[in-house]
Structures are given as C-alpha cells and as structure tokens.
N, C-alpha and C positions, 0 to 999 in steps of 0.2 A: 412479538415477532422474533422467528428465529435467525441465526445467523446465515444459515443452508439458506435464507429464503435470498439475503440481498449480496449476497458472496460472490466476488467475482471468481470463476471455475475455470478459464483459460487462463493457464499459468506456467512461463518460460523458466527453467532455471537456467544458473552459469554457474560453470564449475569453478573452484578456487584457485585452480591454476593459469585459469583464461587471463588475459593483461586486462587494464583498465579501458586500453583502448575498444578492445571486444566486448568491454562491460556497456562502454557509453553508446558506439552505436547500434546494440540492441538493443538498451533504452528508446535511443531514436525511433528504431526500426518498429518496434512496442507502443511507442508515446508512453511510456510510465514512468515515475521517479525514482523503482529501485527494483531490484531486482533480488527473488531467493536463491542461495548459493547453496550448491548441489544437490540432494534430488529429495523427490517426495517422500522419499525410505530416510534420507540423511540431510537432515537442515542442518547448513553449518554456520550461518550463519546471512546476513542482510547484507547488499552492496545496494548506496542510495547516491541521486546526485549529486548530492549535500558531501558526502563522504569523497566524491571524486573531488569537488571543487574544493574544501579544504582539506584536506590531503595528499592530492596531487597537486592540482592545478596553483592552487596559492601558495604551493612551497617549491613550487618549481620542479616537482619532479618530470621525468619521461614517462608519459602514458603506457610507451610504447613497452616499457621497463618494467614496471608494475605491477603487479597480479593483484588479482583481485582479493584474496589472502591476506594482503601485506595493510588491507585500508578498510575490509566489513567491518562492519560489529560481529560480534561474536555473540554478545548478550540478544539474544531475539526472544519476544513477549509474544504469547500466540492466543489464539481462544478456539473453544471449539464448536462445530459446524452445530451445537444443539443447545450452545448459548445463546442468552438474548440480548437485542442489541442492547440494552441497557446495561449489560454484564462487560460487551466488549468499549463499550463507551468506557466505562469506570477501569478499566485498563490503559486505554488510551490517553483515559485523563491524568492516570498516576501515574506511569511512567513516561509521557510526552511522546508517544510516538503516533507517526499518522497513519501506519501502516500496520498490520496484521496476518498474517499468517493464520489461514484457520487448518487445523487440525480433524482427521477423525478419531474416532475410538483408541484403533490402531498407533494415532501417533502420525499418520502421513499426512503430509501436506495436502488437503485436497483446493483448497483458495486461499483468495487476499481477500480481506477489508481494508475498506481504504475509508479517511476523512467524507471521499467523496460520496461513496456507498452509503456513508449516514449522513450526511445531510440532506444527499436527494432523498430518501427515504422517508428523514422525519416530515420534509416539506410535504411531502406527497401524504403521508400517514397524518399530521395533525391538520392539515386543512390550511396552512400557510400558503401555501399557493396558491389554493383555490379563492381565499379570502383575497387575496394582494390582487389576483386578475380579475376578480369582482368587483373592489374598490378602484380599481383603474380601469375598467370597462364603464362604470358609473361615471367618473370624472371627464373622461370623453367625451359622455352624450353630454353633458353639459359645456363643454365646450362650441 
C-alpha cells in the first residue's frame, strides 16, 4: 500500500513569523498536534504541541511573544506520496517522529501521515479488527 492511498491531503500551514499563540489556536481550531511551517513550495520546518509546551509553556515564556521560528524543528523527515507504508514506518521508527510530511516529486508538500493514518490502516488491512469484533461478538452470545 501506498502512501497517496492513506495520507491525509487537507493541509494548514503557519508561517514562521505567526506567535505561538496563533500556532496553538489553530491547532485547536484543526484538532491536530502540529502543524507544517510555511508553504507547500517552502517547508521550513514543524511546530508541534509538544514543542509549545516545553518551550514555551514550561519555561515560562509569553506566547504572545513567541514566534513560531524561535521553538520548530528545523530538522523535518518527510517520505514521499509513492512510498509504501512500510518505508514510512521505518522512518518513523528511526528517527522517532509521529508525524510526516509527504512530499511529491516536485518536493511540495502535498500531506501528513500521522501515527494515526497507520495504525487505523494496518488494523483495517491485517484483519485486526475484524478478528477482535468477531471474538467479542462470539463472547457475548455466550453471555
């Protein structure tokens, strides 16, 4: 399976000048844990929750003060939309990140993978699911 198949394609960036504060409540506004900084032509890098809360938040900075610049990573691992997920797993797995940036040809941002994108995936693809609600459809009627 490819990455284009389970990629999520609605994708906000925030530019690196925006404060942390503009970072967090478009996270909110999103429900996502981080967000890619500046545009599909120009990744400059990841701003994540994780990065506001120690960064900001637990050193006591002003959010309000903040840019977003001053607290990304700069380092961002990406894979691309014609990888399979087994390629973007073994990225995620060595350098620890849960998030991904997929790439085209080109080099532009076209989505994210996320943790979540692969594990709903593998459940749905190896039969996990279907086995677990079969064994607990079984244990019912016995009940």
């Amino acid at each position: 399976m490819l990455i284009s198949d389970i990629m999520a394609r609605a994708l906000d960036f925030i530019p690196s000048s925006a404060t942390i504060q503009e970072a967090a409540v478009l996270m909110g506004e999103l429900d996502v844990g981080a967000l890619p900084v500046g545009s599909p032509e120009d990744l400059q890098g990841m701003i994540t929750d994780r990065d506001i809360l120690f960064r900001v938040v637990a050193e006591g900075k002003d959010n309000t003060a903040v840019r977003v610049r001053d607290v990304m990573s700069t380092t961002v691992f990406t894979c691309r939309e014609t990888d399979t997920v087994e390629a973007a797993m073994d990225i995620m797995g060595s350098y620890h990140v849960r998030r991904l940036p997929v790439v085209n040809e080109a080099g532009e941002v076209t989505g994210m993978l996320t943790l979540s994108d692969l594990s709903r995936t593998l459940m749905l693809e190896t039969g996990a699911m279907q086995n677990a609600l079969a064994e607990l459809s079984s244990t019912a009627k016995g009940d």
